[in-house]
C-alpha positions, 0 to 999 in steps of 0.5 A: 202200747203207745203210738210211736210203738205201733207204727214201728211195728207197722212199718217193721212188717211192710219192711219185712214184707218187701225184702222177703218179697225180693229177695224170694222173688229172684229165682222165676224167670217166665212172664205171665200177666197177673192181675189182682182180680176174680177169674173164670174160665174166660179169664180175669173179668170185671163185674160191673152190675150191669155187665162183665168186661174183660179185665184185660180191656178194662181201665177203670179203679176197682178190685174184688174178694172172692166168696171163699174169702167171705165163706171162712170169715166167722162173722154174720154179715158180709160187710164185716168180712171185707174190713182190711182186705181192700185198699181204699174202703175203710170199714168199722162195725159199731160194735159187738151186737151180732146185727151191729151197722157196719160203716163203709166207706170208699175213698173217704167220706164225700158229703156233710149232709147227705148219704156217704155209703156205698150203693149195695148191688146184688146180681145186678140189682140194687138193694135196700142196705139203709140206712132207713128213711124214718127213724125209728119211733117209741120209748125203746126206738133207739136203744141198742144198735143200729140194725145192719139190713144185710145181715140177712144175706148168707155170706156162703151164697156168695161167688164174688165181690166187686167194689168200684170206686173210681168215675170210669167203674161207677158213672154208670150208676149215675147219681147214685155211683159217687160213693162207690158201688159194691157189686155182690155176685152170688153162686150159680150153677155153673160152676159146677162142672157139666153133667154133675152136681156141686153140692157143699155143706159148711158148718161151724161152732165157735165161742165168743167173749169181749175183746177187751174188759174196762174196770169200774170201781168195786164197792170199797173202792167206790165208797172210798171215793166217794168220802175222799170226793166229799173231803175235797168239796169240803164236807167232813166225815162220810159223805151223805149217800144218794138220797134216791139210793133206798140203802143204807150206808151200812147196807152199801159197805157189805155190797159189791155187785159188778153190773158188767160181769152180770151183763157180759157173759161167754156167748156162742155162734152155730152156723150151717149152710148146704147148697147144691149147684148142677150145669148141664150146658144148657140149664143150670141151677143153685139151690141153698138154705143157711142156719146161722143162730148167734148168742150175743156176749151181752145177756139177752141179745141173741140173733137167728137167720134162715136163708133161702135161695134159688137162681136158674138159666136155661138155654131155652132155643138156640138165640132165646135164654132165660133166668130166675133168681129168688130167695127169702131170708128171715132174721129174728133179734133180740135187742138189748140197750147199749151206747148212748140208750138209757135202757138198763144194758151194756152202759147202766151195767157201767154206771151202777153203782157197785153197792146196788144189789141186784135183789133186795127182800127177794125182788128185784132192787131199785134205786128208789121205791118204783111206786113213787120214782124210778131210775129207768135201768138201774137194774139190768138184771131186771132188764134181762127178765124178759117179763120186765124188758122184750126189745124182738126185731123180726125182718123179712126179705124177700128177693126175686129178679127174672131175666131175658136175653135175646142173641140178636146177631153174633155178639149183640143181644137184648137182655129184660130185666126185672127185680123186687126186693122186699123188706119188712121189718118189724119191732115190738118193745115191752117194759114193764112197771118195774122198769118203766121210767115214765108215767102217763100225764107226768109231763116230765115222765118221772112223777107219778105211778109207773106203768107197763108199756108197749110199742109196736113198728112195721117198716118196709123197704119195696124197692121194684127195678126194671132195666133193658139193655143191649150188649155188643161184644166184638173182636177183629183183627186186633181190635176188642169193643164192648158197650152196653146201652140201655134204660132202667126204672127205680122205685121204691116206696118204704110204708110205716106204721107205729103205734104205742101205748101205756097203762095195762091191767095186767102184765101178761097184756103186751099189745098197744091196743090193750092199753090203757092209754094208746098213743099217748107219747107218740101219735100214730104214724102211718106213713109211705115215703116214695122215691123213684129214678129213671136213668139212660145209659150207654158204656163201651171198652175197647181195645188194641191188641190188648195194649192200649185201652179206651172206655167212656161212660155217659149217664142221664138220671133223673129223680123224684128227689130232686127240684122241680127245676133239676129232674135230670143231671148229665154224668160222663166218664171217660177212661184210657189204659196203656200196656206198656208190657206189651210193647218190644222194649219191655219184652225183653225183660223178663223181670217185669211180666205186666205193666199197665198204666190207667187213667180215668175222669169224670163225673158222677153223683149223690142223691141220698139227699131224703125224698122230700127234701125239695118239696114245701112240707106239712106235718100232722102232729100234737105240735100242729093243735091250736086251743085243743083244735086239730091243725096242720104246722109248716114242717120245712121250706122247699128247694126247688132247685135242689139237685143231687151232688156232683164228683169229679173224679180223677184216677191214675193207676199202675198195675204191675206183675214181676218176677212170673207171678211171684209179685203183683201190684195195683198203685191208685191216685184219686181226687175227687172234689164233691160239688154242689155240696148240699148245705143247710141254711137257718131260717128266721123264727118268725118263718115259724117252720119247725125244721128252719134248714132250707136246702141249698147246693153251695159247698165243695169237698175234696178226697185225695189219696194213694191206695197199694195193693200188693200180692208176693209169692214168697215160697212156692215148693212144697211149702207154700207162702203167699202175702197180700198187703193193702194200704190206703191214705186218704186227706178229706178237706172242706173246700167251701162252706159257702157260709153256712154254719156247720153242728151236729155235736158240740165237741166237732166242729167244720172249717173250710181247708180242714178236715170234716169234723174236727175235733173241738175241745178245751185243752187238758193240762193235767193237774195241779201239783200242789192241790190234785185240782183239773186244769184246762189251757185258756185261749192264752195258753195259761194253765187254769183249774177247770171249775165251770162247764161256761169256762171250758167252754169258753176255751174250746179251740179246734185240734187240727192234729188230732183226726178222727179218720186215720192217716193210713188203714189196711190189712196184712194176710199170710197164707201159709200151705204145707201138704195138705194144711193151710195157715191164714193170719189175717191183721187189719191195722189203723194208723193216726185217728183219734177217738173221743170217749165220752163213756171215759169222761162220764165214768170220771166224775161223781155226780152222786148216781154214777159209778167210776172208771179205775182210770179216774181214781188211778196215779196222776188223775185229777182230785175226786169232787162231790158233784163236780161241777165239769162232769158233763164237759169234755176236754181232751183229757178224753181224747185218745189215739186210736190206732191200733193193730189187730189179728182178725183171723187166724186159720188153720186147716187141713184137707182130706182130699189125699185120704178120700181120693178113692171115695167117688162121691167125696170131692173135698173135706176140710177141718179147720179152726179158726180164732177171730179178733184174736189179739189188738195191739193199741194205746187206746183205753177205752173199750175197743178203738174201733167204732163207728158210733149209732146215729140217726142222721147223715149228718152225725154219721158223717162227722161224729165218726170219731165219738164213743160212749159205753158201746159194746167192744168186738167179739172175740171167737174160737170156732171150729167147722168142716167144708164137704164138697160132694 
């Protein structure tokens, strides 16, 4: 489906959807205040992290999903669930691995080289999220996913979350608010009611498959292609098999593997979780344990968490409460190769060749004789042996926060609290001889014997927070003030170890230290990274007869990451509503229930600049040995006066409810302009610094865009349908360089007044009519056959047109009741990106080791060459639209609360079926048009957004469970 096809069917369902909404509308009469936010029993609150405001009094941008929303969605982790469901926060997960890193962003990506995720705030505390600040080490260090952190959290422990995004809702993190902060409320007792328990029990079952199957050629189609290939280069006859193949070209003709079928395989999700809540008025408690075993649709990745929790207050006397929240959780992953890994995975089971068997004379077959040249993963089905390939992470996570609160006087209390959340990682990566692509002292790892190899990693995240605050709350004579002011500590240290080694006398030897040769490719690492934050803060709401609305916000932060000559930075926001409902010309319309305007400015910061990248830095490694002779090398210059970027950021905002509660909607502008950008400047060669980047803040950015969300009850009788629309539009635009040069892949590059990583790629102009031959556009706009990779680089251009953030993403839900069934489809939708498959362009030419896509031999593709010498450069031949449509959810369920009203100790039950990924509506080719890509720096996560190579598409489920309520 191509592109205009998709925005017609986009703007077709807005269409439908605003008619619907009017037109269903007409018949309500009485107003009532409707705001798109969480409610309790005191009514629609904000949670803050550091506070809960009355949503009333509150002016700042932010908007919330409630946990039951998170609790029905059928993925492992919570980031994922959240894609489409909030205007403004755009999320992508990398790719189908059950512990995949899931990319969020809020109000678009703010930084070139520094962090650009939101901070992750759970019960007050911040929490290690990643991404990690060593990267991982060893032969095996990066093949697979990158693994997402907070896949260990349950997403049925979950009450609410928050995500604040403007000045007003996050300067009080400081100079760790400026990418948004998501605040993460999980359950407690009190929501039960008093004097009775709250016990639920959730389980599910599902099926899952890939969403999408991209052909390769079979093994006549490939061994056709292969002489037609030999032809055009001008040989005659059958073209001369791989010489590293050890077959025979009649032993190929009677061969035709499909590596894919072999490494995709229908894979399975079983999840339950029982926890029990009590509230007695003065204690309450929350008790849960999860299960949550995930079988990958990639053969050998496989994912299983245990979860823990307990979180308790008690009323302890009359002025004097205190509270307790702990929980452990435990994820084991087994880790298979994909994207851009050579391991022998998702993208080998691509290149193969299909006339590769998977055994030859009862073993396993190689593309050579392992005793003298091997191809690392040539064969997957020797890599999913788990006696040739074990890649197991293993974390731990350990949470506990204790609290304090003291009533001073009537609406002033002094609250303590401390936190420590612990995470401990581990990896340990086995390749066996018959898969080990290197050998010891082989210089170029290909010569010489293979051998075993084993690695082995610990990480750990420990982070410690300390905060007291005290809160006022006060109402008088029309008039509402709340404030808090305080001062907390962060630390947290992350110590590293790693360690590998090569050469075992037996296979059953699996451990480093049993090697032969220990630490022969990497040195032993042991490592301890330390940051640490000290910040003073006070923020205050007030309001007037709930009409008109004021905040400020003043934080003072200071780091252990920034210059010595910059340890502490100054972030104010302020903020001012107006209810305009609330005023006598509008009482009298009784179309329009709530009208509020809100704006906010101010200042907040990014500090995820690394923790010693202010400081002169040394390094230990094999590089630093001068004539055999240990020695220190200088790793990296010194910024002292490297300071955290800087956010001004304005907000406007309407909020509006008509028609008594049948619509609701919340309408933000923003802009926000990223100061202080933090750039990299090369030094001269002869500074003699192995990283020559000297750190400087020289640059600016700029975001700007307009967010919707709408909520309409189109019928509200006996049956029931409820809409919620959200959609967002962000521009990203580069303001000043300040002369620095810009790279993080050859195919993006940055300009000032564009975009951040624009797309940089010799033009396609299709294929010669006469010859089949590839042509390329020259900087003259004349068309020329491709014939070298020096003359397509040569005429690379930058393609303004052509992003790889879209110009518009959001998500459509429909919830639908009748009785006692309920029917929810959810659709997530992206509008205007581009996406380029590098995994396309290698899958398109020969080079004599490599399979094709059906794609490169199919209808207008350009002619076939026999190592073609342009296989290793892009074009936008590769570069695609991705936008696309897609059925996230799709629910149906049925609640048996009529049936067992008379069952005392059965409050609900329900049964549901649910499908997830159900059906995408795209012109991409490519595998899936969501990615997010696997890259081990800010700076490649920040640009390469729009890149993808071979990686694993989305999961598709089919699940059915139950939800009792005792």
């Amino acid at each position: 489906m191509n592109k205009l096809m998709v925005k017609k069917i986009l703007y077709s369902i807005i269409t439908i959807l605003a008619v619907a909404a009017d037109s269903s509308a007409q018949s309500a009469k009485k107003p009532v205040v409707l705001l798109p936010l969480p409610k309790d029993s005191a009514g629609p609150v904000v949670e803050t992290g550091y506070a809960t405001l009355p949503a009333t009094s509150y002016s700042g941008a932010a908007a919330a999903v409630s946990g039951n929303t998170i609790e029905h969605s059928l993925t492992p982790n919570f980031k994922s669930a959240l894609q489409g469901r909030l205007a403004g926060v755009h999320i992508a997960q990398a790719n189908g691995m059950p512990a995949s890193e899931v990319t969020v962003r809020v109000r678009g990506t703010s930084s070139i080289y520094a962090e650009t995720a939101p901070l992750y705030v759970i019960d007050g505390v911040p929490v290690y999220s990643g991404p990690r600040e060593v990267k991982e080490a060893g032969i095996a260090g990066n093949w697979g996913a990158t693994f997402n952190p907070l896949v260990d959290i349950n997403p049925d422990d979950i009450e609410s979350i928050e995500v604040l995004k403007d000045a007003a809702a996050t300067a009080i993190y400081g100079s760790r608010g400026g990418n948004g902060v998501i605040v993460v409320t999980t359950r407690s007792g009190k929501g039960a009611n008093v004097g009775r328990d709250d016990v639920r029990l959730h389980y599910y079952y599902g099926v899952t498959s890939e969403t999408n199957r991209v052909n390769s050629l079979n093994g006549p189609q490939y061994l056709n292609a292969l002489d037609k290939a030999w032809v055009n280069s001008g040989g005659a006859g059958e073209a001369p098999f791989p010489t590293a193949s050890g077959l025979t070209r009649g032993e190929a003709e009677n061969t035709s593997t499909d590596h894919v079928d072999r490494s995709l395989e229908p894979g399975n999700v079983q999840h339950v979780s029982l926890s029990s809540g009590y509230h007695s008025g003065k204690t309450s408690f929350y008790f849960s344990g999860s299960y949550h075993k995930e079988k990958g649709i990639l053969t050998g990745n496989d994912l299983v968490r245990y979860t823990g929790k307990i979180k308790v207050t008690n009323q302890v006397t009359r002025r004097l409460s205190i509270g307790l929240n702990a929980g452990m959780n435990y994820v084991d992953y087994f880790n298979m190769p994909t994207g851009y890994s050579t391991g022998g995975g998702f993208n080998a089971a691509q290149r193969n060749l299909p006339v590769y068997p998977f055994m030859k004379s009862g073993k396993y077959f190689f593309p050579s004789d392992p005793a003298i040249y091997n191809l690392p993963g040539s064969n997957v089905t020797a890599f999913q042996d788990k006696a040739n390939y074990d890649n197991e992470e293993h974390t731990r996570r350990v949470f506990i926060a204790a609290n304090i609160t003291y009533d001073i006087m009537p609406g002033l209390d002094l609250r303590l609290d401390a936190a420590m959340d612990q995470y401990y990682h581990t990896r340990r990566d086995y390749l066996s001889r018959f898969v080990r692509f290197g050998s010891v002292g082989s210089g170029n790892g290909r010569e010489g014997v293979p051998t075993a190899y084993a690695g082995y990693e610990k990480y750990s995240e420990n982070v410690y927070n300390i905060r007291g605050t005290l809160n006022y709350k006060k109402k008088f004579k029309g008039h509402q003030l709340t404030g808090v002011a305080g001062f907390e500590f962060y630390y947290n240290d992350n110590p590293y170890f790693f360690a590998e080694g090569e050469g075992f006398v037996s296979d059953y030897l699996r451990q480093p230290a049993m090697a032969s040769f220990r630490n022969a490719v990497t040195p032993a690492a042991l490592v301890t990274n330390v940051n640490s934050f000290a910040g003073y803060f006070g923020s205050a709401q007030y309001a007037w007869k709930e009409k008109f609305l004021a905040g400020a916000t003043l934080r003072v932060d200071g780091s252990s990451r920034f210059g010595a000559n910059q340890k502490y930075h100054v972030f104010p926001a302020a903020s001012v509503g107006y209810v305009l409902s609330e005023e006598h010309f509008l009482k009298s319309v009784s179309a329009v229930n709530y009208l509020r305007i809100r704006a906010s400015y101010g200042r907040t910061g990014n500090a995820g600049i690394g923790n010693y990248s202010s400081l002169e830095r040394w390094a230990l490694t094999n590089s630093s040995r001068y004539l055999l002779q240990a020695g220190v090398h200088a790793a990296g210059f010194g910024s002292p006066a490297l300071e955290p970027e800087k956010q001004d950021q304005f907000n406007i905002g309407i909020d509006l409810g008509l028609f008594n509660d049948r619509i609701s909607a919340a309408i933000d502008f923003y802009n926000n302009t990223t100061r202080d950008l933090i750039l990299s400047y090369n030094a001269p060669p002869s500074a003699g610094v192995v990283d020559p980047g000297l750190w400087l803040n020289t640059g600016s950015l700029r975001n700007r865009g307009v967010e919707l969300s709408l909520v309409t009850r189109n019928l509200v009788g006996a049956f029931k349908w409820t809409t919620e629309l959200n959609i967002a539009r962000n521009k990203n635009t580069v303001l000043d360089l300040g002369g620095a040069s810009v790279a993080s892949h050859p195919n993006i590059a940055v300009y000032e007044g564009k975009p951040l990583g624009v797309f940089y790629l010799a033009e396609y102009a299709g294929t010669d009519p006469v010859t089949g031959a590839e042509l390329i556009y020259d900087l003259d706009r004349n068309k020329v056959p491709a014939t070298s990779a020096a003359q397509i680089d040569a005429a690379r251009i930058p393609h303004y047109d052509k992003p790889s953030a879209p110009k518009f993403f959001g998500g459509l839900n429909n919830t639908f009741t009748f009785r006692d069934f309920d029917l929810g489809a959810f659709l997530t939708f992206s509008y205007g990106n581009y996406i380029l498959d590098e995994g396309e362009r290698e899958l398109s030419y020969l080079k004599g080791n490599n399979n094709l896509r059906e794609s490169a031999v199919a209808a207008g593709a350009p002619r076939l060459l026999y190592n073609d010498p342009v296989a290793g450069s892009n074009t936008t031949r590769f570069l695609h639209d991705a936008s696309y449509l897609r059925m996230r959810n799709l629910t149906l369920g049925y609640s048996f609360n009529r049936l067992l009203k008379n069952v005392k100790f059965v409050r609900n039950a329900r049964l549901y079926v649910s499908a997830q990924n159900l059906f995408t509506i795209t012109g991409f080719s490519g595998w899936d048009p969501e990615v997010a890509g696997m890259y081990g720096t800010s700076l490649e996560r920040n640009l390469n957004q729009g890149i993808t190579y071979m990686d694993l598409p989305q999961v598709r489920t089919f699940a059915t469970g139950f939800n009792l309520n005792f």
